[in-house]
Structures are given as structure tokens and as C-alpha cells.
PyMOL CGO cylinders between C-alpha atoms (Angstrom):
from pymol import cmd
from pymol.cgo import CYLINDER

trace = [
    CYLINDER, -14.23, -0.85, -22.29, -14.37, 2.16, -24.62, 0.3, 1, 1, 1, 1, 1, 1,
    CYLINDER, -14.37, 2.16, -24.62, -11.40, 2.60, -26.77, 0.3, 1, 1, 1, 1, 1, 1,
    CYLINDER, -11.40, 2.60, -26.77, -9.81, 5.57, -24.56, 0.3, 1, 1, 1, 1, 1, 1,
    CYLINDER, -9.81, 5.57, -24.56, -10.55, 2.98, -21.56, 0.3, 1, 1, 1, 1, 1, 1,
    CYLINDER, -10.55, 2.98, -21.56, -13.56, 2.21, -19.47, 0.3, 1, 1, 1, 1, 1, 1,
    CYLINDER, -13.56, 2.21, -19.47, -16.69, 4.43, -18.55, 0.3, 1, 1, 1, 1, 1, 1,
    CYLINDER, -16.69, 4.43, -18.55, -17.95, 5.21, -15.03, 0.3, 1, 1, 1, 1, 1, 1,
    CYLINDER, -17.95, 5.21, -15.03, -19.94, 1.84, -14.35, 0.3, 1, 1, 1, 1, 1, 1,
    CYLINDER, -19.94, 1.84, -14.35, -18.52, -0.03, -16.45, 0.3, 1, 1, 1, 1, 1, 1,
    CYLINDER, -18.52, -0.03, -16.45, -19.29, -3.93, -15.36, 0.3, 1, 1, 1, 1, 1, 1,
    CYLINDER, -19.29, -3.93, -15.36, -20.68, -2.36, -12.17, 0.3, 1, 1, 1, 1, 1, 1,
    CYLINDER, -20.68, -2.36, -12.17, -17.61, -0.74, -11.05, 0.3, 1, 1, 1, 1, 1, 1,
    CYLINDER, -17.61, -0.74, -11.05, -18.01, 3.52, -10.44, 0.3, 1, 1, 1, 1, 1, 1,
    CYLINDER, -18.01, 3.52, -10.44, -15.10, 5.46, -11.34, 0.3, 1, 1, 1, 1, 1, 1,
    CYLINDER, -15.10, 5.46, -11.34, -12.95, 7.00, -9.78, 0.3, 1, 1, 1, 1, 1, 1,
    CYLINDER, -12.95, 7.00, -9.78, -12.25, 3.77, -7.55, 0.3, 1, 1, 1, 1, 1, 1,
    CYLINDER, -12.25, 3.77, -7.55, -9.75, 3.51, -5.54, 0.3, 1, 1, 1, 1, 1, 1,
    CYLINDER, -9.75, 3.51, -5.54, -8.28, 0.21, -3.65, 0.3, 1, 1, 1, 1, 1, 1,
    CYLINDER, -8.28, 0.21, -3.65, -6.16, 0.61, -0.40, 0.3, 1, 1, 1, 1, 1, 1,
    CYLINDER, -6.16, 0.61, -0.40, -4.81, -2.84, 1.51, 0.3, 1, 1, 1, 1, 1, 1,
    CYLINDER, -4.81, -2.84, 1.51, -6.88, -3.36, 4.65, 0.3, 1, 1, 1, 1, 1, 1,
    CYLINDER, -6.88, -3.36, 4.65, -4.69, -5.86, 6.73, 0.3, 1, 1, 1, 1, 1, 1,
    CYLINDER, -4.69, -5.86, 6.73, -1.36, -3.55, 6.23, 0.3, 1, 1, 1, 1, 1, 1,
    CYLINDER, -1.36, -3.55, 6.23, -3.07, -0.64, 7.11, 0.3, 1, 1, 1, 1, 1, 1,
    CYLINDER, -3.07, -0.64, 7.11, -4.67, -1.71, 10.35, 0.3, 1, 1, 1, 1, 1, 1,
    CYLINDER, -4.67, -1.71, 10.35, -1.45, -3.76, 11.32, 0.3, 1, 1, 1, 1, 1, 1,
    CYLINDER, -1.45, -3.76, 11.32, 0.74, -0.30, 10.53, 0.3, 1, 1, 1, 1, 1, 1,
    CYLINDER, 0.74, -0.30, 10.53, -1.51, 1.46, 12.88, 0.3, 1, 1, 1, 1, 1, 1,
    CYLINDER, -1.51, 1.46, 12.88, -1.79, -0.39, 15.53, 0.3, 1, 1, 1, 1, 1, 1,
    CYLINDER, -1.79, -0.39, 15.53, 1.95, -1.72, 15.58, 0.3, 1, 1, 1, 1, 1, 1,
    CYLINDER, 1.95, -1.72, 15.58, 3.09, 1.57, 15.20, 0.3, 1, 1, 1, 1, 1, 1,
    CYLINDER, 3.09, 1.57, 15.20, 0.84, 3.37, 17.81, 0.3, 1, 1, 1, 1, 1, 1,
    CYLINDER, 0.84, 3.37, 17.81, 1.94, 0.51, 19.85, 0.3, 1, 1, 1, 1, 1, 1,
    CYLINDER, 1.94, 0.51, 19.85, 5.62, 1.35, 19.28, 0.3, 1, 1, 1, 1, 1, 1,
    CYLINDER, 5.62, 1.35, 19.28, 5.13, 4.87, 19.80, 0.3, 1, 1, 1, 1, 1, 1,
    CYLINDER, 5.13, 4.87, 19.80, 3.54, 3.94, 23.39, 0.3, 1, 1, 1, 1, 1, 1,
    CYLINDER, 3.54, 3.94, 23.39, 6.10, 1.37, 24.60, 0.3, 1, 1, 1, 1, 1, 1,
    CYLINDER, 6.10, 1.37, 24.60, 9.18, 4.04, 23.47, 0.3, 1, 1, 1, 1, 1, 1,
    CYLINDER, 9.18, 4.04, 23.47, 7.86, 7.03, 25.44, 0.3, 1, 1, 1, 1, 1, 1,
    CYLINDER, 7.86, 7.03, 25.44, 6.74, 5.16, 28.25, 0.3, 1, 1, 1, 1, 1, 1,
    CYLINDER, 6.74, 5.16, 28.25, 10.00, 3.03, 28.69, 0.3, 1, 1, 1, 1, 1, 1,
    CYLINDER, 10.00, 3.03, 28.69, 11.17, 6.49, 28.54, 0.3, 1, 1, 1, 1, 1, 1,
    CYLINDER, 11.17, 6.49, 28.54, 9.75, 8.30, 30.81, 0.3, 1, 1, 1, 1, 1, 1,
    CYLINDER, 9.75, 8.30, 30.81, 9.88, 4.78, 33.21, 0.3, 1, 1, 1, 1, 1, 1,
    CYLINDER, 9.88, 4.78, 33.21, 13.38, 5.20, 33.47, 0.3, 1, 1, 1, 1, 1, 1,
    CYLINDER, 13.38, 5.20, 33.47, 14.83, 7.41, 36.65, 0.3, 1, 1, 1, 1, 1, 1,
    CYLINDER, 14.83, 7.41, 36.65, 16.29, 10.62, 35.75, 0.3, 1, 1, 1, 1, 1, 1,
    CYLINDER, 16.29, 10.62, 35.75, 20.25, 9.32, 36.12, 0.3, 1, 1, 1, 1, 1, 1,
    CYLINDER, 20.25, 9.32, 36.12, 19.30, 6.30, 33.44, 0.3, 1, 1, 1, 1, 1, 1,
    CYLINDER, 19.30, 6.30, 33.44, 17.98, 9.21, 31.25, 0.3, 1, 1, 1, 1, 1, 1,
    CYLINDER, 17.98, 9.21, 31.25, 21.36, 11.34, 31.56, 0.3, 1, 1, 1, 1, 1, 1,
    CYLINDER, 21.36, 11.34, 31.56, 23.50, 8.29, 30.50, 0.3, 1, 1, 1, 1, 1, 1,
    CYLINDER, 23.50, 8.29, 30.50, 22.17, 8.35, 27.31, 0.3, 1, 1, 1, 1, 1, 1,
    CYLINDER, 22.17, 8.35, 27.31, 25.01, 10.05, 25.41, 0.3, 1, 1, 1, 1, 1, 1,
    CYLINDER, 25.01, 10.05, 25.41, 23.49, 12.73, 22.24, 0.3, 1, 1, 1, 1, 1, 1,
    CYLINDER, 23.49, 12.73, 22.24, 24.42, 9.89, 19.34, 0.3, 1, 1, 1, 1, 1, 1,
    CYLINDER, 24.42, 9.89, 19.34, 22.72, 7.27, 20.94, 0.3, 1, 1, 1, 1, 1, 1,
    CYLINDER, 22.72, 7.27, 20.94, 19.50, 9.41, 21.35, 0.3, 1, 1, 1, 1, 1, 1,
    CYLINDER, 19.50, 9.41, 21.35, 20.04, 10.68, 17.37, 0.3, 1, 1, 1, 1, 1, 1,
    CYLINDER, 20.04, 10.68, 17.37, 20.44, 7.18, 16.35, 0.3, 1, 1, 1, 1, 1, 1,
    CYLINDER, 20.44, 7.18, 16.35, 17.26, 5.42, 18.93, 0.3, 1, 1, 1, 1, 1, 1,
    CYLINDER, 17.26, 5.42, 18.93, 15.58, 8.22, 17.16, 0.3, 1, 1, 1, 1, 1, 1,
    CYLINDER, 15.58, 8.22, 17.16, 16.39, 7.78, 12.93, 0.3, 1, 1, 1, 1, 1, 1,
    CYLINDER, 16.39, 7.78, 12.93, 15.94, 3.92, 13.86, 0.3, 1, 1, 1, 1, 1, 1,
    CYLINDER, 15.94, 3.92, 13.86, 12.37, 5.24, 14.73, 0.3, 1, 1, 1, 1, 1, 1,
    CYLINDER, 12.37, 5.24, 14.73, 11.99, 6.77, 12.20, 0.3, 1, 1, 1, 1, 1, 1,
    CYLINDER, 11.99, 6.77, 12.20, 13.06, 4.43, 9.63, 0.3, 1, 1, 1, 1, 1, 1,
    CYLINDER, 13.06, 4.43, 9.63, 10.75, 2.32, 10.96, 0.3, 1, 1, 1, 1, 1, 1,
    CYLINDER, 10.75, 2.32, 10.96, 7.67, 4.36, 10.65, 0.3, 1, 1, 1, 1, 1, 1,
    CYLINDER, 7.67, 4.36, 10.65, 8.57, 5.76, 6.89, 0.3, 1, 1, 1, 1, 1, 1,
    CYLINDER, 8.57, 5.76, 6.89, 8.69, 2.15, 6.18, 0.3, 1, 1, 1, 1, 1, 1,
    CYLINDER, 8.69, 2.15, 6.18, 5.78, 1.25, 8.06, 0.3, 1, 1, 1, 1, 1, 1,
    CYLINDER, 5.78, 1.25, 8.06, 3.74, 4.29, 6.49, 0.3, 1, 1, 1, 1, 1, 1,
    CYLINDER, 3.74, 4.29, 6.49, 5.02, 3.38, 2.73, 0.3, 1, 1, 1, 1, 1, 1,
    CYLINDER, 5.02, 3.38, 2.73, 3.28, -0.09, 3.03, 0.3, 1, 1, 1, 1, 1, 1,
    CYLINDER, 3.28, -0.09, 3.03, 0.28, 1.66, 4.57, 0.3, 1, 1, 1, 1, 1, 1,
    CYLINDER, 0.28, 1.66, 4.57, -0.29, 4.75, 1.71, 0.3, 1, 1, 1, 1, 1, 1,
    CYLINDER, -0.29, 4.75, 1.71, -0.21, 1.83, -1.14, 0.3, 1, 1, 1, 1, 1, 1,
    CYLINDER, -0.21, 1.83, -1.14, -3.39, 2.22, -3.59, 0.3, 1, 1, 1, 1, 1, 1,
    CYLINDER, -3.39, 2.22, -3.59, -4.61, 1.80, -6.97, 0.3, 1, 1, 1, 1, 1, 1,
    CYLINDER, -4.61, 1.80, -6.97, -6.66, 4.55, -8.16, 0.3, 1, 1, 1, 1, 1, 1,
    CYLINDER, -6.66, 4.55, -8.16, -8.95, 4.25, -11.35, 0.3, 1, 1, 1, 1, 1, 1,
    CYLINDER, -8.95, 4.25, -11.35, -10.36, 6.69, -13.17, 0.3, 1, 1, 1, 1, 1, 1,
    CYLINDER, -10.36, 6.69, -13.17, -11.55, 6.81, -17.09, 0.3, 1, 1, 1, 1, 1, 1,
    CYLINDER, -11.55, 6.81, -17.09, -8.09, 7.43, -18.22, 0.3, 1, 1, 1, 1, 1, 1,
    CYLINDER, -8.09, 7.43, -18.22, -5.87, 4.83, -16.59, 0.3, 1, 1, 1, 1, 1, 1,
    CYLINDER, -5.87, 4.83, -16.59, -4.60, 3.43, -13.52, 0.3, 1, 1, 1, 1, 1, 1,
    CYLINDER, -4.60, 3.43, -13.52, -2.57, 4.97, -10.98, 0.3, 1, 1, 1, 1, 1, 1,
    CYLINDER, -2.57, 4.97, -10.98, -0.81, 2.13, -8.69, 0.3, 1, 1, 1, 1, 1, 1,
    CYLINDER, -0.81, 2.13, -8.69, 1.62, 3.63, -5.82, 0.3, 1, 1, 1, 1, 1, 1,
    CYLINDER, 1.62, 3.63, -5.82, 3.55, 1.17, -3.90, 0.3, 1, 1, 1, 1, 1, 1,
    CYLINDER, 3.55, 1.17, -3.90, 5.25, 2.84, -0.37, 0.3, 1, 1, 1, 1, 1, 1,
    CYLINDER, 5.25, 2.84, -0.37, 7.06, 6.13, -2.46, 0.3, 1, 1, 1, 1, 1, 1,
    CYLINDER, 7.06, 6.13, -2.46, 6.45, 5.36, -5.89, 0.3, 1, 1, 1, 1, 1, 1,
    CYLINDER, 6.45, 5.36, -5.89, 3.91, 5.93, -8.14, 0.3, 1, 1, 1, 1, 1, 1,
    CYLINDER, 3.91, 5.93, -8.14, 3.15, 4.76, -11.58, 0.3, 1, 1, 1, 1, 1, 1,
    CYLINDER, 3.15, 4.76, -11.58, 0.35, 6.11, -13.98, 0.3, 1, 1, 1, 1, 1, 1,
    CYLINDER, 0.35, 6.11, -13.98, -1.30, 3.45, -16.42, 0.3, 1, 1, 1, 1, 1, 1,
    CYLINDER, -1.30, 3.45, -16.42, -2.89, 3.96, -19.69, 0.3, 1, 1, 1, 1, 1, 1,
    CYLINDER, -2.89, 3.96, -19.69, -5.53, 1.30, -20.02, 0.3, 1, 1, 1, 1, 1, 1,
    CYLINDER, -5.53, 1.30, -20.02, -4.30, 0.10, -22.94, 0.3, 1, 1, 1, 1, 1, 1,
    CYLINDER, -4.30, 0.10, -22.94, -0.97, -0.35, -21.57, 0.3, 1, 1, 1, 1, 1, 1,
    CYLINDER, -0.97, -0.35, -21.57, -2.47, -3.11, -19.48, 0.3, 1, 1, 1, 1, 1, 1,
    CYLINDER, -2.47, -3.11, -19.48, -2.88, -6.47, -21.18, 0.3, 1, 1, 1, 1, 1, 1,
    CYLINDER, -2.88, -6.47, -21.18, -3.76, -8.41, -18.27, 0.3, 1, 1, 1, 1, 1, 1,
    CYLINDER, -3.76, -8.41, -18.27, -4.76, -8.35, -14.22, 0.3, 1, 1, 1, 1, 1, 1,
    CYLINDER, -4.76, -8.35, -14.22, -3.21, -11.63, -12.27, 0.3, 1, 1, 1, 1, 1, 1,
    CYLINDER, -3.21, -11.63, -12.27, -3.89, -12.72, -8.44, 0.3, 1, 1, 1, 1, 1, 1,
    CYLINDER, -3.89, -12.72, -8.44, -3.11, -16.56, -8.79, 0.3, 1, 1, 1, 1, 1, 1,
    CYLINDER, -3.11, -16.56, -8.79, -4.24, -18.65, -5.35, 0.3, 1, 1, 1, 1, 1, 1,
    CYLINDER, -4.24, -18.65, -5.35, -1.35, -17.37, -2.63, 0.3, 1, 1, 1, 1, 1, 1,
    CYLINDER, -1.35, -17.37, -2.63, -0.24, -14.55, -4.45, 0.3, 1, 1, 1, 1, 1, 1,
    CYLINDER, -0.24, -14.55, -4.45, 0.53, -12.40, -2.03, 0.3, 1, 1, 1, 1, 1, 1,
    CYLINDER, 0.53, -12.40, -2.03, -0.84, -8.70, -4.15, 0.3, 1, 1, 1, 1, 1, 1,
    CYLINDER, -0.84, -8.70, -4.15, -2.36, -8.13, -7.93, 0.3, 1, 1, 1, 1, 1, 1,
    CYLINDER, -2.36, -8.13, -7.93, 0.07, -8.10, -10.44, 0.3, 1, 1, 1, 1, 1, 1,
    CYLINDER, 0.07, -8.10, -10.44, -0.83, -6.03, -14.11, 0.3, 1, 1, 1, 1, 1, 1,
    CYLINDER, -0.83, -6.03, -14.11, 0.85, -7.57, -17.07, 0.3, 1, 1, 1, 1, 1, 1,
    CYLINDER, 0.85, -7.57, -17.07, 2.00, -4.46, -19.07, 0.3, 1, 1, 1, 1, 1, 1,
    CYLINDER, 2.00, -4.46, -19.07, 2.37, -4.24, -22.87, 0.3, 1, 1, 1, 1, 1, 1,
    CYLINDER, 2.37, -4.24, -22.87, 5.73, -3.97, -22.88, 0.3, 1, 1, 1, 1, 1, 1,
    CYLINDER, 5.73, -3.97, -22.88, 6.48, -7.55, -21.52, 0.3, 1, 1, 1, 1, 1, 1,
    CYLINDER, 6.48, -7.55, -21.52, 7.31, -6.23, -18.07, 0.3, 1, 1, 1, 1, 1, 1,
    CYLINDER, 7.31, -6.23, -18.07, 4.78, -6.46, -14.65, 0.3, 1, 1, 1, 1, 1, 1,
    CYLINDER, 4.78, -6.46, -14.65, 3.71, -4.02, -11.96, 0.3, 1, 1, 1, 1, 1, 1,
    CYLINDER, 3.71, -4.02, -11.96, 3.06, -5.08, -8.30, 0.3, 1, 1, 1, 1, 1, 1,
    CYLINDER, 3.06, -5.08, -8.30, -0.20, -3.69, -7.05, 0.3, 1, 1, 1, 1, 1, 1,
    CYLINDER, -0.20, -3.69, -7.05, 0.63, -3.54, -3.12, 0.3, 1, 1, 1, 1, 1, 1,
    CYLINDER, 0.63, -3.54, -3.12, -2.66, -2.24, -2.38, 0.3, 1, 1, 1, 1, 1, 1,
    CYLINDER, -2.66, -2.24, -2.38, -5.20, -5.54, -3.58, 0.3, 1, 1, 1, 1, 1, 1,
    CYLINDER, -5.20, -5.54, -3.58, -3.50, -7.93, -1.03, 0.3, 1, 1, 1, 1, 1, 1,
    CYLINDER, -3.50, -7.93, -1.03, -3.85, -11.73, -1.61, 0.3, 1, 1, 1, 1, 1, 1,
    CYLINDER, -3.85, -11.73, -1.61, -3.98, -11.87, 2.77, 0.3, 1, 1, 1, 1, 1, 1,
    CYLINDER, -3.98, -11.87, 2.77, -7.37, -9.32, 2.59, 0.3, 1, 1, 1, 1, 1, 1,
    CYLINDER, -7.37, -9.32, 2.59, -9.31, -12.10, 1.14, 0.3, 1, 1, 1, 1, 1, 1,
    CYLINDER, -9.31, -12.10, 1.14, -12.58, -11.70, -0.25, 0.3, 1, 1, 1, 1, 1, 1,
    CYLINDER, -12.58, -11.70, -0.25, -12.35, -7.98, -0.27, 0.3, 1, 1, 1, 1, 1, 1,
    CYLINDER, -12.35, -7.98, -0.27, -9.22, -8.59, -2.72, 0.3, 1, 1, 1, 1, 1, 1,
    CYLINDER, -9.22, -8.59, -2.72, -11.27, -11.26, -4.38, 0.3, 1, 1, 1, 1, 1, 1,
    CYLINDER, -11.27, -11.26, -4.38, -13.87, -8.57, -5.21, 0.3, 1, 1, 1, 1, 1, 1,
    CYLINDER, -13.87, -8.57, -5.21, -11.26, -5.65, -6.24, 0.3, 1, 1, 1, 1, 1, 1,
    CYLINDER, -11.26, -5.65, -6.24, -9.72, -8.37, -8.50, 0.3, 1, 1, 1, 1, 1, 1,
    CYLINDER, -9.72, -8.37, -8.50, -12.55, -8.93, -10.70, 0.3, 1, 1, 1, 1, 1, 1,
    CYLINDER, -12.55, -8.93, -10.70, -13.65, -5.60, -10.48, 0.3, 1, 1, 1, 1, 1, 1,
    CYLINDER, -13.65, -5.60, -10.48, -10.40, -4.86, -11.78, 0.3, 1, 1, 1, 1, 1, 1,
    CYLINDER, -10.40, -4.86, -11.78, -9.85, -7.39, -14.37, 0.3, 1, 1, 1, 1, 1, 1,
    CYLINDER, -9.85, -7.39, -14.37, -13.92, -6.08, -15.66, 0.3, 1, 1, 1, 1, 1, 1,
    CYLINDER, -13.92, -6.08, -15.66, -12.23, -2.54, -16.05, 0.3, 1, 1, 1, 1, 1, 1,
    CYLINDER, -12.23, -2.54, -16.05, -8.98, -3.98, -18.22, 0.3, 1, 1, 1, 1, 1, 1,
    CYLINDER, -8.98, -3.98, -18.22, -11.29, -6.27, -20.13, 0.3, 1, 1, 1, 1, 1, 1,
]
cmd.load_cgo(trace, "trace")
């Protein structure tokens, strides 16, 4: 690592790189596709006078439970850590937080950990959602490619 951060290849590792959790994204799909499937068809399965008992608030609220489901099932599914020469971008569901590589003093994934974790030099931690403990070896591998770009 250079001191304004690491170069493209450093330990191996091209940059930009970006890391996105594969188990929460395939799960998100599929559940939700799944979701979407079972709603319309129990839907449309039910005769037209089951239909018209539905009164309009109990439509509005089937539908923002729906919804509130799928914003949280797409926040867990956008998570990723981006790095480029500058820093580190982690977003987890809405939020996103931008990294200076010197701001990081350490990358942790201890046995069962369920995600990374970045040790920041100001005593506090971020959760990096998108290197999942449950993906395996592919978050074995984005670990240490990780930990080669903090150093």
C-alpha cells in the first residue's frame, strides 16, 4: 500500500473491486419472485365476490406490507463494498459510507462471524454486509483480498 492507499494490483487484487453477498442476493430473488407469484395468483384464484369484500384500507395496507417487505428485502440485496485507489465505499441496505484507506486500521471476519467488520481509526467499527461469513470460501477469498488492500 502506497501512502494515498493501494495501487491497481496490489497483492493480486485489480481495482476498482467490488464485493456483493451471493447467498442474500439469490435468496432475495427468489423469495421475493416467489412472493410476488403466490400474491397475484391467490389473487386472481379468488372468485370475483371474495375480491369485492376487500374493503380500499385493507388493499392499501396488503399492499405497503408488500412493499415493506421488498424495500427490505432489496436493501439486504444492493449491499457492496467497492474499492478503488482512494478508499472504500461499504453500503449496507440505504446507507453508504466512503473510507479513506488510512482510516482503516484493520479488516476482521473471526470463524462464525456472520459479515467483515473494518476497525476504523477512530475506535469505532463498520459492518460490511456485503462479504458474508454464510458465502464461504468466496468470503474467505474477498477477506484476504481485502485485508492485502488495508495492509
Amino acid at each position: 500500500m502506497s501512502a494515498t492507499g493501494p495501487t491497481s494490483g496490489a497483492e493480486g487484487v485489480s481495482l476498482p473491486r467490488t464485493w456483493r453477498p451471493f447467498g442474500v442476493r439469490a435468496a432475495g430473488g427468489i423469495f421475493g419472485l416467489a412472493l410476488v407469484i403466490v400474491l397475484v395468483a391467490a389473487w386472481i384464484s379468488f372468485p370475483a365476490s371474495v375480491r369485492e369484500q376487500f374493503t380500499l384500507w385493507q388493499r392499501i395496507t396488503t399492499i405497503a406490507l408488500f412493499g415493506g417487505f421488498l424495500a427490505v428485502e432489496w436493501g439486504l440485496m444492493r449491499c457492496r463494498a467497492t474499492a478503488t485507489s482512494d478508499g472504500l465505499t461499504v453500503v449496507n441496505g440505504y446507507r453508504s459510507r466512503r473510507f479513506e484507506w488510512a482510516q482503516i486500521v484493520a479488516v476482521r471476519m473471526p470463524a462464525g462471524a456472520p459479515w467483515l467488520s473494518l476497525d476504523l481509526d477512530d475506535g469505532t467499527t463498520c459492518a460490511v454486509m456485503a462479504i458474508q461469513g454464510s458465502d464461504g470460501l468466496r468470503a474467505k477469498r474477498a477477506y484476504v483480498a481485502l485485508k492485502a488492500l488495508v495492509g
